[in-house]
Residue, then its C-alpha position, 0 to 999 in steps of 0.5 A: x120457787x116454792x117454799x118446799x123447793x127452797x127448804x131441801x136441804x140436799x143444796x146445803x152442803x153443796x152450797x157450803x163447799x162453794x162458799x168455802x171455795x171462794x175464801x179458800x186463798x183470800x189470807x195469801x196476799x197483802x192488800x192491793x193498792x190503791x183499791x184494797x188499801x182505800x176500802x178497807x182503810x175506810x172501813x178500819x176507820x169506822x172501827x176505830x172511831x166507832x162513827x159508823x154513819x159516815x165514812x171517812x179517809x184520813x178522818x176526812x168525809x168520803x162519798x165516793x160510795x154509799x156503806x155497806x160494804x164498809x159495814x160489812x168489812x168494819x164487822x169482820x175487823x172489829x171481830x177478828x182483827x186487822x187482818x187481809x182475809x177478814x178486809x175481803x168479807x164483803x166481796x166474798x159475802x157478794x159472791x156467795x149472793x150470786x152463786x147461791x141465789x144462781x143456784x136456787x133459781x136454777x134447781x127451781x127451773x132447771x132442776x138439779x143437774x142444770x142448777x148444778x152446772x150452772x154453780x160449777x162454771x160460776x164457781x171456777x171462772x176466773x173472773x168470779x173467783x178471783x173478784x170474790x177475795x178482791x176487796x172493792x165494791x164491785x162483787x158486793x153490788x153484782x151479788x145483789x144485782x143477780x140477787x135482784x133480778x133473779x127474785x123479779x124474775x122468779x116472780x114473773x115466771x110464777x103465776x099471779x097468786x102461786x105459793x112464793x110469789x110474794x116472798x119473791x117480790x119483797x127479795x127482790x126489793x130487799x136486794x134492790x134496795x141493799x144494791x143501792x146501800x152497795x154501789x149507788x143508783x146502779x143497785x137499782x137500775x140495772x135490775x130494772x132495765x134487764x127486767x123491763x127489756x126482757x119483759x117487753x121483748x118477750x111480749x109480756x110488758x103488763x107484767x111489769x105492772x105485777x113487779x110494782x108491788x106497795x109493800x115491797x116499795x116500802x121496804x126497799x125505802x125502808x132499807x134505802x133511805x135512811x142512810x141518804x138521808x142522814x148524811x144529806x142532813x148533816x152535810x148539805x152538799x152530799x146529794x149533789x157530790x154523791x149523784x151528780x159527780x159520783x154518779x152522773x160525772x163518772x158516766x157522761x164525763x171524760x175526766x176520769x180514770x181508767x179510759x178503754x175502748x168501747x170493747x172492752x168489756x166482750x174482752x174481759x168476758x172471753x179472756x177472763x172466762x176462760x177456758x169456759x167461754x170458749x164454749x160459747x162458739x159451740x152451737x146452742x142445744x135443744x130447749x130441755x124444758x118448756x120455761x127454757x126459752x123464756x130463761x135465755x131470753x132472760x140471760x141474754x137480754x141480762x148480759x147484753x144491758x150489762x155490757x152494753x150500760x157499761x161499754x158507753x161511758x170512756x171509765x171502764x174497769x174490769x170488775x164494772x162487768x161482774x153483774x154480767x157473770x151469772x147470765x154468761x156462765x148460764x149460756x156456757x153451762x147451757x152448752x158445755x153440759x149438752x157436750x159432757x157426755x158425747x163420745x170421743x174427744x169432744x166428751x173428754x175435752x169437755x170434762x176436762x174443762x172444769x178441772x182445768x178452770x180450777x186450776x187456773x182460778x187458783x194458779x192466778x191467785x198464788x201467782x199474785x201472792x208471790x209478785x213482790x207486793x206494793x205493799x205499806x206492810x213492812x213500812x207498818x211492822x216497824x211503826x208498830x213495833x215502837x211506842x206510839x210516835x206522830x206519824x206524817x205521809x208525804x207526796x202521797x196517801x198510803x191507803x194500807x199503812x194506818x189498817x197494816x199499823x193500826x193508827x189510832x189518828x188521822x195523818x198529815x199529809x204534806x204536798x203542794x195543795x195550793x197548786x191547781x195542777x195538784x188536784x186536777x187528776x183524779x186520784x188520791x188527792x182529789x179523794x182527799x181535797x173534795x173533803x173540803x166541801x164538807x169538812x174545811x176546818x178539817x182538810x185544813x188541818x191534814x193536807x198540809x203545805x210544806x212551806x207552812x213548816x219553815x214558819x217560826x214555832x212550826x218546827x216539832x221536837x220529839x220523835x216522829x215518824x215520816x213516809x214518803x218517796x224513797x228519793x225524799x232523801x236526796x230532796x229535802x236536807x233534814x233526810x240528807x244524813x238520815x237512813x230509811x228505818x223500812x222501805x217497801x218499793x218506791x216507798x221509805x219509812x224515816x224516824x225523825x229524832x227532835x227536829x227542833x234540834x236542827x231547826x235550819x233543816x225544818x223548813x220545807x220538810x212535814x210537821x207530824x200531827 
């Protein structure tokens, strides 16, 4: 891509308008639970402990995911405040990556009609547009990876020495390298496998000798590095929690959440593209340019590495399958547009379907906003709107209460963690318990038995706040004549008046930090 072409600024304002519409709903729902309340919390907990190096849940290490997407998200909150759109900075960022770098490729190889059709089928896929106002990890690193492999690409189409090779090369790395500050090894492998496929199935793979460039090694370890490095410094069990049971665990391993079948991913790719994949069936037209076979080559080879990689391993979750968008709205693109202007029905259902997939897009997200939430927010109007008192969780970790409230501490969180059985799953409380292995004084201290409380002098007075299962009531006696001051769904928010006060009814019941 010469630089002339990337400096056009006719792309500009269309760009921005897609930008704008990925955001355009991202302020109408509550933090979704576990996924949004986990990241974001995390994140909150970088702003307000000002610790930005290391992330933390409950105060407690958390490497389950390298930082960017905390650095990012704690960015938006330190400037605009605890509010849900700015919590989903960073998928939107992630999306913007994707779509814009899509677009540039494109207006580069296809020219601007292309380009744009290309942008308008990834702009309203259900899947992307709803991924880019979720806040996981998952938009962030697909971003990057399109990002990635889209650069390497525009290197490896351009001759040896032509105008903006170079500067295509160090993006590559660069987003490489900010893949892996996203979402791990993946950040850097799955660019890597599309590139080396696609270069040795199209008969060039001494091509791949010209990817392999000094400088850009450097920067990408430039960017990369210090991070790992830090923490592995300051925590001598980081790599091997970090890549072997986060990363290499997670893929080889049955012990995890979320098992689909092996065909899960075509699915999600059919359903969740809608109504655009069904243009995938439709017969593929003539090449229009002479790079045009090369391209496709390219995105099959990009969607066939993506799904493949991630239908292996029994852990499957639907937003696994975003570095995959881009190649498969390329396809639809590619087949939808030879049909826009036939005469007859075909023209006209084809130009139906953008508007068509819009309205879904946005159908889907209002739909979310108006389910009844599992939400901690109404939980968190109530604390926040007393003075400061302790707070306590019990039988669970409810991940949006200290962003919704904006506790200032870590909470005690009560439960029987001296049961094997209570850490065997993987869920809120392995998150937390694997804490031990880098911070026992502290795990200590938060994960709390309830037995522990019935001890002499274990017994606070002074006010307090208590979260727990709404049925708490009916099994601990200290809640037994006591009312809910909140309560969201299968949660409840108690206030505890001097508790030393009735000190028979302390025993087995949370002691607040």
């Amino acid at each position: 891509m010469t630089p002339a072409r990337w400096r056009r600024p006719a792309g500009v304002p269309l760009l921005l308008a897609a930008f704008a519409w990925l955001a355009c709903t991202a302020w109408l729902r509550p933090l979704a639970l576990p996924d949004e309340g986990r990241y974001i919390g995390v994140a909150w907990e970088m702003v307000r402990s000002g610790d930005w190096i290391t992330p933390t849940l409950n105060g407690l290490p958390y490497f389950h995911k390298p930082p960017l997407f905390y650095w990012l998200t704690a960015g938006a909150l330190s400037l605009a405040g605890n509010v849900a759109w700015a919590g989903r900075i960073a998928p939107w960022a992630g999306a913007c990556l994707l779509v814009g770098s899509a677009y540039l490729f494109g207006r580069r190889w296809l020219g601007e009609r292309g380009a744009f059709h290309w942008l308008l089928v990834l702009l309203t896929l259900p899947l992307v547009f709803v991924a880019a106002q979720y806040a996981n990890l998952d938009m962030l690193v697909a971003g990057c990876i399109t990002a990635c492999i889209l650069a390497f690409a525009q290197a490896a189409l351009l001759e040896p020495g032509a105008p903006g090779r170079r500067q295509a090369l160090l993006a590559g790395y660069a987003f490489a390298a900010l893949g892996v500050l996203a979402k791990g090894l993946i950040g850097i492998v799955l660019p890597g496998m599309v590139l080396v496929v696609w270069l040795v199935v199209a008969g060039r793979p001494l091509q791949l000798l010209r990817l392999l460039w000094l400088p850009g090694l450097l920067l990408f370890l430039a960017l990369a590095a210090p991070w790992f490095l830090a923490m592995q410094a300051r925590f001598a069990e980081f790599a091997h929690y970090f890549f072997v049971v986060q990363h290499f665990g997670r893929y080889t391993t049955e012990g995890f959440n979320n098992a689909r079948p092996f065909w899960f991913f075509p699915a999600v790719l059919a359903l969740l593209g809608l109504p655009w994949s069904a243009w995938l069936a439709t017969r593929r037209p003539a090449a229009a340019t002479e790079v045009e076979p090369a391209l496709r080559r390219l995105m099959w080879v990009w969607l066939a590495v993506i799904v493949g990689f991630f239908s292996l391993p029994n852990s499957k979750l639907v937003g696994y399958v975003l570095p995959a968008a881009a190649p498969f709205a390329f396809l639809l693109a590619q087949r939808w547009q030879a049909r826009r202007d036939a005469p007859g029905w075909p023209g006209r259902l084809a130009r139906a379907t953008a508007p068509l997939a819009a309205v879904l897009c946005l159908a889907g997200v209002v739909a979310a906003a108006f389910q009844v939430p599992k939400s901690s927010s109404p939980l968190a109007a109530a604390i926040a709107a007393r003075p400061p008192q302790p707070v306590a969780f019990v039988e669970g970790y409810y991940f949006d209460l200290p962003f919704y409230a904006r506790l200032r501490q870590p909470v005690p969180v009560l439960d029987r963690w001296d049961d094997p059985r209570t850490t065997a799953r993987d869920n809120w409380r392995r998150e937390l318990a694997d804490a031990g292995a880098f911070a026992p004084q502290a795990v200590a201290e938060r994960l709390v038995l309830p037995a522990v409380l019935g001890q002499p002098g274990n017994c606070p007075g002074g006010r307090s706040w208590l979260v727990g299962p709404a049925d708490l009531g009916k099994r601990w006696p200290l809640l037994a004549a006591a009312q809910p001051v909140a309560a969201s769904r299968e949660v409840a928010l108690w206030e505890l008046r001097d508790w030393a006060a009735t000190p028979a009814a302390c025993a087995g019941t949370p002691r607040p930090n």
